[in-house]
N, C-alpha and C positions, 0 to 999 in steps of 0.2 A: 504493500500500500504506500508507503513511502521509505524510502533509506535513511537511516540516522547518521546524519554527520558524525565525524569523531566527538565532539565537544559533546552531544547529545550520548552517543555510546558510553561514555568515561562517568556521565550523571549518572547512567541508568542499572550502571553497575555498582556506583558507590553508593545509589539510591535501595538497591536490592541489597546490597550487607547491612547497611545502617536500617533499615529498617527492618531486615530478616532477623539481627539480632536483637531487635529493640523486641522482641515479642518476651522471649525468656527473659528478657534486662525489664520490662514492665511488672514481670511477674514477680519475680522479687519483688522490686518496690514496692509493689503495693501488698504482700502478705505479713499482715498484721500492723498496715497501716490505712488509711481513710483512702480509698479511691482518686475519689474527686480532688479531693488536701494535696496528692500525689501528684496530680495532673497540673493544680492550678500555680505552684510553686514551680511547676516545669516551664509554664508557659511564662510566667514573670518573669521569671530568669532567665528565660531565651530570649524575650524583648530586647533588651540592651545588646544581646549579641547580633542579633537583626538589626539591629541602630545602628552599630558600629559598623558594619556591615554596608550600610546604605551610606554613612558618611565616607568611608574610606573610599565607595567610588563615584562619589559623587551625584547619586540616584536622588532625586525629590522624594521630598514628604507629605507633598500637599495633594490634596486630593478634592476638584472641584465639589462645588455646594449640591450641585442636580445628579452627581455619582454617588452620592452616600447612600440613598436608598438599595441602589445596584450589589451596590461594595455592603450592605448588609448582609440583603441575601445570598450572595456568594460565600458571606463568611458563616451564615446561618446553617446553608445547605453542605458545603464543604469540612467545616470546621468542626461549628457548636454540635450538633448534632451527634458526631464520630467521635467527637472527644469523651463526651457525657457517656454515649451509651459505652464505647467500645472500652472503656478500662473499668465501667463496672461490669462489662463481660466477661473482662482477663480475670477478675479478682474471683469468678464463681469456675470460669471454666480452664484445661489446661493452657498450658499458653500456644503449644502448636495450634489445637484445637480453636480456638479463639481467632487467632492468626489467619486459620483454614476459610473458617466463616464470614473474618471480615474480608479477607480478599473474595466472597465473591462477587465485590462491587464490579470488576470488569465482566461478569456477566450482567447482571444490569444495564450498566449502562450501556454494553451491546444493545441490547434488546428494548430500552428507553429509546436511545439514538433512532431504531430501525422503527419505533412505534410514535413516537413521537414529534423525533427531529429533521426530520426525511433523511438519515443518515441511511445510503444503501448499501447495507452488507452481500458484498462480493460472497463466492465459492469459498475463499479464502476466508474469509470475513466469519463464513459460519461453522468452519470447517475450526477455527481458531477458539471460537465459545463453546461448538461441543468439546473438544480436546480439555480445554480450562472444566467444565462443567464437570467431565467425567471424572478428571483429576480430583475436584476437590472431594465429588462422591470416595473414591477409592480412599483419598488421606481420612474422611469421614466410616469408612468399614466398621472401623473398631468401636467405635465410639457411641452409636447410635441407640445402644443401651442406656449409658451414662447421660449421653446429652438429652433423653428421654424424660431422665430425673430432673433435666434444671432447664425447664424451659425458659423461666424469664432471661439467664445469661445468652442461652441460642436467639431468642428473640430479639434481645436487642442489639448482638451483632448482628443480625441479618438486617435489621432496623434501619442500625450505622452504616453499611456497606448498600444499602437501597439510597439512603438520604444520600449518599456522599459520590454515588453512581450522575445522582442528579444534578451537586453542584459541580460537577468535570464536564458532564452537559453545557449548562450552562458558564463557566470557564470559561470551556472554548469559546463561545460566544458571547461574551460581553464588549460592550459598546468604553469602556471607563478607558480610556487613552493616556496608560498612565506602565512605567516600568511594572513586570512582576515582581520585584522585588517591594515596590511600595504596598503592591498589592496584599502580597505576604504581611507585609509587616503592620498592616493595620486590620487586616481577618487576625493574625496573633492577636495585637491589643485588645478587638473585639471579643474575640474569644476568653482572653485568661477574665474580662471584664466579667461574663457572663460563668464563667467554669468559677469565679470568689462569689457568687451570690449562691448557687448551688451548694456551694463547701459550707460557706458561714449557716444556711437555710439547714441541710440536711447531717452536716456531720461535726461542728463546730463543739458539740459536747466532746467526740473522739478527739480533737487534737489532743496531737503529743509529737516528740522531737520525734526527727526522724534518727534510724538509729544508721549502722555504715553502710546495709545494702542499701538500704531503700536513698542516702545521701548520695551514694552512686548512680543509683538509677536516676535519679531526677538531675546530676549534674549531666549524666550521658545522654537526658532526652532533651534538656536547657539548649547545649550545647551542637549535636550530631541531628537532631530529627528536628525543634525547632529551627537553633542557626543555619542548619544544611536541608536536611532533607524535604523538609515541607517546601522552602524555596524551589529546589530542583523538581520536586513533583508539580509545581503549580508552573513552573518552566515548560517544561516536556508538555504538562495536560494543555499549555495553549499552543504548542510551539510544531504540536504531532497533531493527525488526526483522533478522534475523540476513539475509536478501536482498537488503534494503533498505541497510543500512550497509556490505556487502559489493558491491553491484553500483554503490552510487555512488562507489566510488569510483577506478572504472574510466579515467578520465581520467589517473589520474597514470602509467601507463607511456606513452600519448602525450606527456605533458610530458615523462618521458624522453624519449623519441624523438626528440623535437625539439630539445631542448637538448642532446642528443648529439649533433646533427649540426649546430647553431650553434657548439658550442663544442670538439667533438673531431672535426669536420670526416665524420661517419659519413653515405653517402649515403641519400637520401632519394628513394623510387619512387614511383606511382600508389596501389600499394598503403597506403603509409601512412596516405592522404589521406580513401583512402574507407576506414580502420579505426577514423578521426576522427571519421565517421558513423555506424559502428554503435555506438561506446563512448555515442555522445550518446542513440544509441537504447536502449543498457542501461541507460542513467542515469535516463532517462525514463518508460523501461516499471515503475519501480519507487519512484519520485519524484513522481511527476507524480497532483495528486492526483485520485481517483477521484467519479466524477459520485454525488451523496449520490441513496439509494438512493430510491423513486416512495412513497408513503405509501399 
């Protein structure tokens, strides 16, 4: 569907580690700490590194008066939503497992796109969301007992990864004439605004210090997933087509998977392995580029 520059490649690989291990690095954090507490002290502290960020290369900050509305729901539908639901997902369900679930926002948004946005999915196109669909069934084999018992954690990953399918829709298409980097950095400020009325509303009795993981985890999401990764994902989602930036980056709930069960001990089946092969097959069917047409 389209080629990825190198500078786009180099994102989408450091975008798949940092967030394939932010899965198990969430889980820590937040066991036997406030979810949301976890979340919102991430996003605070990733602000300044976003600021700094945008002064060093000289990126504005200002964001016209008739784009705020725009610039809400973008951060409503991208942001607020997957933040809230998807780490009090982590905290009920495993972390591969959670991981599995929320990525299957690029199915979604496949099928948003083709229902909604006249986005037309090619051979390739469909060929790319069953491969991803099938995968994430197989990572899901084992599980479908357990996740049986906690449906509100499967619910509202499925929830977050529906809502956040929608705002990469909408992403791609916004009218706000403005760098992605400002864009980012003020869906953050929205966000940690909205993730401290949550915390202080619902978990404000639970504060308490965090103790070394959980200090780790919130400095590695401050730092790696707000200062980095959320940037490059909102990069790519305007920068690719909406299947395209959505199906590659399919990979990162097997990096979960994997580094769940290197590091929180979560076993690992047959199923996994060959989910390894379809996700390379989603990544492909929409990456890989297409034979230039006979003259």
């Amino acid at each position: 569907m389209q080629k990825l520059s190198r500078q786009q490649l180099v994102l989408l690989v450091l975008l798949t580690v940092v967030w394939g291990v932010n899965w198990p690095v969430m889980k820590l954090g937040v066991t036997g700490y406030p979810p949301l507490t976890f979340r919102t002290i991430s996003l605070w502290l990733g602000l300044p590194v976003l600021a700094a960020v945008l002064v060093a290369m000289k990126v504005p900050f200002t964001i016209a008066r008739r784009d705020w509305s725009q610039l809400t729901l973008l951060a409503a539908t991208n942001m607020f939503v997957w933040h809230a639901c998807i780490i009090l997902a982590v905290s009920t369900l495993s972390s591969g497992r959670a991981a599995i679930l929320g990525y299957t926002m690029p199915i979604f948004s496949a099928l948003l796109g083709a229902l909604f946005f006249s986005s037309r999915l090619t051979g390739r196109g469909w060929l790319g969301v069953g491969a991803a669909a099938l995968g994430v069934a197989l990572l899901l084999w084992h599980e479908f007992t357990q996740l049986a018992g906690r449906p509100v954690g499967v619910g509202l990953a499925l929830f977050a990864a529906a809502v956040w399918a929608l705002g990469t829709q909408l992403l791609r298409r916004t009218t706000i004439d403005r760098p992605t980097l400002t864009l980012s950095f003020w869906m953050t400020a929205l966000t940690a605004v909205v993730m401290t009325v949550l915390s202080v509303v619902f978990e404000r009795s639970r504060w308490m210090w965090p103790n070394d993981a959980t200090t780790g985890a919130i400095v590695f999401n401050a730092i790696l997933v707000f200062g980095f990764a959320h940037v490059a994902w909102f990069y790519l989602a305007r920068s690719l087509p909406p299947v395209a930036s959505t199906l590659s980056v399919m990979f990162i709930p097997v990096v979960g998977v994997f580094t769940g069960a290197l590091w929180l001990k979560e076993v690992l089946h047959w199923q996994d392995w060959a989910a390894v092969g379809l996700m390379v097959v989603a990544i492909a069917s929409v990456l890989w580029p297409a034979r230039p047409a006979q003259a």
